[in-house]
N, C-alpha and C positions, 0 to 999 in steps of 0.2 A: 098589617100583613098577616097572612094565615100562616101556621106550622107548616101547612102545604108547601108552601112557597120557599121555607127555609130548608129542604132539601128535595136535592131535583137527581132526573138521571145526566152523566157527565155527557150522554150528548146534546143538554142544552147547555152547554160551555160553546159547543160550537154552532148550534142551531138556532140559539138564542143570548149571543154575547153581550150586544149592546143592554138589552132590560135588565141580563144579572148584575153588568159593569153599576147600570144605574141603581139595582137595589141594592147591593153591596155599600155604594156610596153614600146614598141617600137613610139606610137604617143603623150605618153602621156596623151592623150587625154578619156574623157569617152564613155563606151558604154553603149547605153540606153538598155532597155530589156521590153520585150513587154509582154503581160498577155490578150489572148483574145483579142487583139488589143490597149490593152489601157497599159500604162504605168506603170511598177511594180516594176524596180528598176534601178539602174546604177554600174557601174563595173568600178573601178578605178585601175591605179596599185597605192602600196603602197608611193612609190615616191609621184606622184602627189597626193593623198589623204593629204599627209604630207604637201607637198607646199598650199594647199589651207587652211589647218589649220592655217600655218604663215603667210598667206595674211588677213585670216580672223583675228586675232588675232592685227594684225600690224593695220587693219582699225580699229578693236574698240580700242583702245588704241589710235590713233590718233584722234578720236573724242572722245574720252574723254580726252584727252588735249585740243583736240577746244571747250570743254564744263566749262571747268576750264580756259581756258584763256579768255574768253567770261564773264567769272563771277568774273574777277577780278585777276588773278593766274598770275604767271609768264609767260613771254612771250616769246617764243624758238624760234629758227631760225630751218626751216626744215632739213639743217643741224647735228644740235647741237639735233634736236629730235629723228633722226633717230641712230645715235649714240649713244645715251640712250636705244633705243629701242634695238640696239643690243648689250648690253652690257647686258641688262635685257635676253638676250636670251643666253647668255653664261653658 
């Protein structure tokens, strides 16, 4: 897929919904969306919106273990941390 393609003007949200629905799903990846040339929003599929909550989620939680072990807290093996983390996600 070209840079081209990964952003469009937001009226091919509505003049071309199906192909963006399909490249959103199929690259994963986002499509920026234009307003008068400047930037107005992005178009994820539901998939990846999900994956970047749990990346988001996994980094603050992992600094704030490095905030707590920093301040005296018990002290995890990356290991032994991540396996809390998904145990917390169960």
């Amino acid at each position: 897929m070209k840079n081209k393609d990964k952003i469009r003007p937001v009226s091919d949200l509505r003049n071309n919904f199906a192909e963006i629905s399909r490249q959103v799903h199929e690259t994963k990846e986002p499509v920026f969306l234009t307003k008068n040339g400047f930037g107005d929003m992005v178009v994820l599929s539901m998939e990846a919106y999900e994956n970047l909550q749990f990346e988001s989620e996994v980094y603050f939680k992992l600094k704030e273990a490095e905030r707590v072990r920093r301040n005296g807290g018990k002290d995890y093996s990356p290991e032994e941390a991540l396996k809390m983390l998904l145990k917390e996600a169960e």
